[in-house]
N, C-alpha and C positions, 0 to 999 in steps of 0.2 A: 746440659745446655744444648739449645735445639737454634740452628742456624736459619734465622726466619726470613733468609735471602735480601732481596732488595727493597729498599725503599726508606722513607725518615722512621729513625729508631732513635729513643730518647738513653743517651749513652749512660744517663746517671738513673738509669729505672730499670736496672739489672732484671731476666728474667730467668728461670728454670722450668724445663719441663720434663712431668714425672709419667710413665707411661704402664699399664696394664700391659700387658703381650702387646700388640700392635693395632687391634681396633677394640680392644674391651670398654678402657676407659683412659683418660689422660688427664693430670693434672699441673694448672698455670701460676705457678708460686712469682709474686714480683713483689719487691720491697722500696719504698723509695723515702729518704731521710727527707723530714721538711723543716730544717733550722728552725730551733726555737719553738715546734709544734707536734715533736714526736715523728713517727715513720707510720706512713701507711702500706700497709701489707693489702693485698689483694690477692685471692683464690678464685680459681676457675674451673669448675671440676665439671667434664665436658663426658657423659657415657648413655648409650654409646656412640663411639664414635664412626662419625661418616667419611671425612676423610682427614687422617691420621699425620699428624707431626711426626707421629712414631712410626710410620712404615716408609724406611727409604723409597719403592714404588711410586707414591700415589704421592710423593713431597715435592716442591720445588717448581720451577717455572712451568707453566704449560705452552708459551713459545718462544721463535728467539727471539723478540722485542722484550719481552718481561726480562728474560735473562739477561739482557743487558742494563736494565736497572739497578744499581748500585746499590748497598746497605750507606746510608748517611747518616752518623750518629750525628745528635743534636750537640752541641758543646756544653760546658759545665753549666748548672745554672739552670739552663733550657730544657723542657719538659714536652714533647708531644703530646697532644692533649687527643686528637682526633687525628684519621687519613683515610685515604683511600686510595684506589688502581684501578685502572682499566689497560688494557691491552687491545688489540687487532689488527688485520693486515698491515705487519710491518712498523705499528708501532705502538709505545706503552707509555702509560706515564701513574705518576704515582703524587699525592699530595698529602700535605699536613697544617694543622693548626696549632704551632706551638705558642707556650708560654713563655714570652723569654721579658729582659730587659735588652737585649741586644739590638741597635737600628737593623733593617731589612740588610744594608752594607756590609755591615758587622757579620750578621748571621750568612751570607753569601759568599763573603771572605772565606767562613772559617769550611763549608761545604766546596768551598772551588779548591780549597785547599786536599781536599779527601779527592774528587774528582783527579787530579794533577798526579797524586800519589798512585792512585791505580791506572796511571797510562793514559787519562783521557787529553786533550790536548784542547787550551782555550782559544777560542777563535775571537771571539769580541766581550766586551763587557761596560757598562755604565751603570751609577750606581745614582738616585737620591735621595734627598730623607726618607719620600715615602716607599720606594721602590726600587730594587737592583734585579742587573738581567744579566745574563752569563753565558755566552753557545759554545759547544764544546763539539770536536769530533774524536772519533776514535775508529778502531777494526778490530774487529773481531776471529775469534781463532781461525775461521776459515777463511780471512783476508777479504771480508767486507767491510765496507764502508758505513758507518753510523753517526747520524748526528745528535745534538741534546742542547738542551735550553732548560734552563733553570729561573725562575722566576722566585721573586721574596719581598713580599707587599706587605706592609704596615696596614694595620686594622683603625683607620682616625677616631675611632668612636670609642672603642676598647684599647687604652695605650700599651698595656702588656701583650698584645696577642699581635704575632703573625700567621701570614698564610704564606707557603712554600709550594713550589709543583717542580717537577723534573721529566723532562718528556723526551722518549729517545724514541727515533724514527729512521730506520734503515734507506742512505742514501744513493742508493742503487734504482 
């Protein structure tokens, strides 16, 4: 199991990653049960490889804004479908499109709740049917100052689908 740092991770879509030496080749086994329609399994066989899951070196954040994005599993039920990240001077944010039945509420609830757990501290938040917003600050091990905003908007068109983003921005 390969710890694929911060950002929305779909907690019921288990991954594993298999590795050649450290840049030969790597492969992406994930399994995800779909009630009542079998499991889909997905493979991802990636050689060779450019930069490596498997070489602790070349893994993991490349500043401190990214590093302070958070891994946020999605809750039972809810499936990450699509994301992305960007980073720069000082700050990073990370987004996803999940599957859920949960309201934007719902799902914001249960992510403020993972934030809270790892030390973040909420600063404001409002919630409506279609949209909830959440700001948090925290510090960091060298005793800076960081803030975050969490966003979770309902899709009016497609009723199963949200969009989520989480953007941390160093308050110094």
């Amino acid at each position: 199991q390969q710890p694929y740092g911060g950002g929305f991770v779909s907690a019921s879509w288990p991954t594993a990653t298999f590795c050649l030496n450290q840049d030969e080749a790597q492969i992406y086994l994930s399994a995800f049960e779909i009630p009542g329609k079998g499991t889909d399994v997905r493979l991802n066989i990636q050689s060779p490889v450019q930069y490596s899951a498997c070489d602790p070196e070349t893994y993991g954040p490349t500043d401190d804004a990214s590093a302070m994005i958070p891994q946020l599993a999605s809750p039972g039920g809810s499936v990450v479908q699509s994301g992305g990240s960007s980073s720069g001077d000082g700050m990073a944010d990370t987004s996803a499109v999940l599957q859920t039945e949960l309201s934007p509420g719902e799902l914001a609830s249960q992510y403020a709740d993972q934030l809270a757990e790892i030390g973040w501290t909420q600063v404001g938040q409002e919630a409506a049917p279609e949209l909830a917003w959440s700001s948090w600050s925290t510090t960091d091990e060298e005793g800076r100052a960081w803030s975050g905003l969490l966003l979770v908007a309902a899709n009016p068109v497609v009723p199963d689908r949200v969009f989520a983003w989480f953007r941390v921005e160093r308050a110094d």
